[in-house]
C-alpha positions in Angstrom: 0.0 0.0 0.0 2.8 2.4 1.2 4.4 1.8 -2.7 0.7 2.3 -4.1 0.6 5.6 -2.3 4.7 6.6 -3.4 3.9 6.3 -7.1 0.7 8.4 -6.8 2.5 11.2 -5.3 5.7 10.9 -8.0 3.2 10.3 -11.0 1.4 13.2 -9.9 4.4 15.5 -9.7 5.6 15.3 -5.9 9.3 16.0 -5.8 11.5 13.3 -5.2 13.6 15.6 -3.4 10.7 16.6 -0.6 10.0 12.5 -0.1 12.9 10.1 2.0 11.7 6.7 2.0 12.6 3.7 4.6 12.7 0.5 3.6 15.4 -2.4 5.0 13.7 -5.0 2.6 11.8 -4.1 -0.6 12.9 -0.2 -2.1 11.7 1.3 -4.1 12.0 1.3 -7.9 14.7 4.3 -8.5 13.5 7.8 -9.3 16.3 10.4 -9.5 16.4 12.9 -6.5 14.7 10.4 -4.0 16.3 9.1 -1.1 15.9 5.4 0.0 17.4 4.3 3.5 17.8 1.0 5.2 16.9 2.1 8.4 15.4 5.4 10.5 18.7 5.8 12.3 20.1 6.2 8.7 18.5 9.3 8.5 19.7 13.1 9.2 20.0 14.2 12.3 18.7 17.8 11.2 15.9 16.2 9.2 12.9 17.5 10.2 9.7 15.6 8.4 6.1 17.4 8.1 4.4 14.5 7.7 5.6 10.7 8.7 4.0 8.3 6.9 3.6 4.7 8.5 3.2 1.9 5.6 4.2 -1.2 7.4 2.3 -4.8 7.8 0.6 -4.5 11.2 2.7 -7.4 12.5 6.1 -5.3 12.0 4.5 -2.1 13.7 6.6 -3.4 17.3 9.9 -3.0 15.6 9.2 0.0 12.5 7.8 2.4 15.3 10.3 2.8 18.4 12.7 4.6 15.7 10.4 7.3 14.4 9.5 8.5 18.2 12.4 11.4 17.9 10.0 12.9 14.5 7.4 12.9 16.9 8.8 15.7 19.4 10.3 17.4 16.4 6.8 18.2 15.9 5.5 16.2 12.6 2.3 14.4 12.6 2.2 10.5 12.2 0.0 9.2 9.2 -0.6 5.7 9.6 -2.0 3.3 7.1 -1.9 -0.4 8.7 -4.7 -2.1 9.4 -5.5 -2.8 13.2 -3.4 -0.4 14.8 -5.1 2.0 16.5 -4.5 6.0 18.0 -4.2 4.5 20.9 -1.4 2.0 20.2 1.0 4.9 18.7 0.3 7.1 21.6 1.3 4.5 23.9 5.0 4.1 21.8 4.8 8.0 20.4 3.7 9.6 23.2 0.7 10.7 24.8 1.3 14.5 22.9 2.1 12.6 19.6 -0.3 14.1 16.5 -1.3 10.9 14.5 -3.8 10.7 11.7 -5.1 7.3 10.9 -6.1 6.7 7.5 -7.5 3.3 5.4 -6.3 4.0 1.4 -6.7 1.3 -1.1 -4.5 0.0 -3.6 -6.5 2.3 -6.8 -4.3 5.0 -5.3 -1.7 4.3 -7.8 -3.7 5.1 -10.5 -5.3 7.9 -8.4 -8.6 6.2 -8.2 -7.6 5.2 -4.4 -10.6 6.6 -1.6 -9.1 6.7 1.6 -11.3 7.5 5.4 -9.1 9.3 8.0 -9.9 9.9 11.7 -7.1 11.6 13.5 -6.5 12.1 17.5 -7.0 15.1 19.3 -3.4 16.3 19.4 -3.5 16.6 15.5 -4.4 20.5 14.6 -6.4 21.7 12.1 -3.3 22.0 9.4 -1.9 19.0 10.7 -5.6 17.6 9.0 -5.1 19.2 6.4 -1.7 18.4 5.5 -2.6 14.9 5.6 -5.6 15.5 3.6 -3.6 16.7 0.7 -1.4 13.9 1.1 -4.2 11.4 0.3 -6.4 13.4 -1.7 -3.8 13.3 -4.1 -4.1 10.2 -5.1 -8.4 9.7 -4.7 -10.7 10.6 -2.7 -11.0 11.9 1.2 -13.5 10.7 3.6 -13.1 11.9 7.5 -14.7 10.2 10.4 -14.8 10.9 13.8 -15.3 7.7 15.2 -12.1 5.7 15.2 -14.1 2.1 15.3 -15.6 2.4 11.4 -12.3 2.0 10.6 -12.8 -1.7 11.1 -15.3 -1.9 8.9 -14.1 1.0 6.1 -10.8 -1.5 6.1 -13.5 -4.0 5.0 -15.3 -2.7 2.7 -12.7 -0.3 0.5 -9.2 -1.5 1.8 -9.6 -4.9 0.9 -12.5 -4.3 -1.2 -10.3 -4.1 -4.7 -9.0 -7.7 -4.0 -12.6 -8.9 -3.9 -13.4 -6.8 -7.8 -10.2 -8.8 -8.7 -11.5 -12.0 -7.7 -14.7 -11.2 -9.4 -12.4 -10.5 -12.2 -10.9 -13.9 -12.2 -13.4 -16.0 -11.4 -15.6 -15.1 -13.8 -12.7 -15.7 -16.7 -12.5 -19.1 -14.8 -16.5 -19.5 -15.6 -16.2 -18.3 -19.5 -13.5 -20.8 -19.9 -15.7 -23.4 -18.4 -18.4 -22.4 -21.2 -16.0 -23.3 -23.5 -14.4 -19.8 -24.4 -11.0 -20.2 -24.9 -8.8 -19.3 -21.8 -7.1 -15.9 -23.2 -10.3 -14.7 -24.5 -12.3 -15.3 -21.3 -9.4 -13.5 -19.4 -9.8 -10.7 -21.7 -13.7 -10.5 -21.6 -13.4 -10.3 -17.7 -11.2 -7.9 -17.4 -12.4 -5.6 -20.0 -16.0 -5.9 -18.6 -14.4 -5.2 -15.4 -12.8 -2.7 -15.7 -15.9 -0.9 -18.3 -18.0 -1.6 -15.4 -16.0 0.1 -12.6 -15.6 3.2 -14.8 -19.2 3.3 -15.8 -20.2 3.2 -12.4 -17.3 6.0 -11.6 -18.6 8.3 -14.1 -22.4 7.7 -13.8 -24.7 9.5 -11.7 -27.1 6.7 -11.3 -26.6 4.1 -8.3 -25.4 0.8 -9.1 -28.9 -0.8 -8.1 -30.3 1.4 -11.2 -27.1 0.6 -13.5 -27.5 -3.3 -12.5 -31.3 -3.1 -13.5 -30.3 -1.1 -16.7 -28.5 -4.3 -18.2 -31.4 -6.7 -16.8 -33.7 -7.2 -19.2 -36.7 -9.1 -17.6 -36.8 -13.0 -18.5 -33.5 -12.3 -20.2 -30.1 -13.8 -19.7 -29.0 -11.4 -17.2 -32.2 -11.9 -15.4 -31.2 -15.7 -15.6 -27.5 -14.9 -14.0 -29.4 -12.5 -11.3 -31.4 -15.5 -10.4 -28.1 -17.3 -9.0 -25.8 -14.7 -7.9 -28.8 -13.1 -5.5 -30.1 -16.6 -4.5 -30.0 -17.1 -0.7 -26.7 -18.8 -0.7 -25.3 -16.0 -3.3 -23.6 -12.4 -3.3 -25.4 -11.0 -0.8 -25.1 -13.0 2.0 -21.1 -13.9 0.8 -20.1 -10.4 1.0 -21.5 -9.3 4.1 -19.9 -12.9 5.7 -16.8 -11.7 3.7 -16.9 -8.1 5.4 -17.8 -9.2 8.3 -14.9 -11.2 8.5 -12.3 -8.4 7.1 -13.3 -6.2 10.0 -13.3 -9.2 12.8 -10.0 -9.9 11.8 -9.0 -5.9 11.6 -10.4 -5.2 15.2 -8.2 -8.6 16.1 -5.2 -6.9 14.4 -5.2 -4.0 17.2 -4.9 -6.5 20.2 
């Protein structure tokens, strides 16, 4: 996620020179003018960061965190973008007067499609907000909440969501090939009507309930699709168990 948001910013004309990324295991790809360390105690002593990003699995938060805490009385605000981990946790290892946005992005931030929700702590001021508004707007849209526990459940629904439209997009090749449509054309089909979809429903007023009923033509062969996909065992029930099991496992995450 934390290499999704990078090559928003570069591709979208960030400086290279205003960005210092850590990374001991997978860097970056190289971009003239940025700076790639192995460690936090590689970096300047002068440095003095607005913003500290924190784009780590939740597992490795324990060891990634402890070296940032001197940023944190420098005065820049923490963004965080791992599931789980909540205000609470970085106070507890920041500080209690440590400013610390909490944000959920998703992966279409690359391609500056992302939508990211944010809730931050009360020692984050106004431009702190801000700051880290612009950071993510960049690369999609903003949502701000002000209850820290829909994050579970935004982490659900839009962080993991594109790996769900993914699978759709490869099980359904899987199903054309079954109908007898040779493998490379059914993986073609899917991901074209995919991706047609998603950007018809991004540039369309209309909700998706109205766009869905749009292409059902009554008795038809959508209609005929419908019939299993919204059946009792279908989609419906399978994404809310699927949810409900993203944001179980993301309230889990913060201990």
């Amino acid at each position: 996620m934390g290499g999704a948001l990078l090559a928003g910013w570069l591709d979208r004309g960030a400086s290279p020179r205003d960005i210092v990324v850590v990374d001991p295991a997978a860097p970056p790809p190289p971009r003239a003018g940025l700076r790639v360390l192995k460690s936090a105690g590689d970096v300047a002593a002068d440095f003095r960061p607005e913003i500290v990003v924190v784009a780590v699995k939740p597992q490795k938060m324990d060891e990634a965190l402890p070296p940032l805490v001197p940023f944190s009385s420098s005065g820049a605000v923490f963004l965080s973008i791992a599931a789980g981990k909540t205000l609470a946790s970085f106070a507890r290892v920041l500080g209690p007067g440590a400013a610390v946005v909490r944000a959920m992005p998703n992966t279409p931030a690359a391609v500056g499609r992302g939508i990211s929700v944010a809730v931050p702590n009360a020692q984050a001021s106004a431009a702190q907000r801000e700051a880290c508004g612009r950071l993510l707007a960049a690369v999609g849209a903003v949502e701000w909440v002000a209850d820290e526990g829909l994050i579970d459940a935004v982490t659900a629904v839009s962080g993991s969501g594109p790996a769900y439209v993914f699978l759709l997009a490869e099980t359904l090749a899987e199903a054309g090939a079954a109908a007898g449509l040779p493998r490379a054309l059914a993986e073609k089909l899917a991901r074209a009507t995919v991706a047609g979809a998603g950007e018809l429903l991004y540039r369309s007023s209309e909700s998706a309930a109205t766009l869905r009923e749009n292409v059902t033509s009554p008795a038809g062969t959508t209609f005929a699709a419908l019939q299993v996909l919204r059946a009792a065992d279908g989609m419906p029930g399978l994404m809310t168990r699927a949810v409900a099991a993203a944001a179980a496992r993301s309230r889990e995450l913060a201990g």
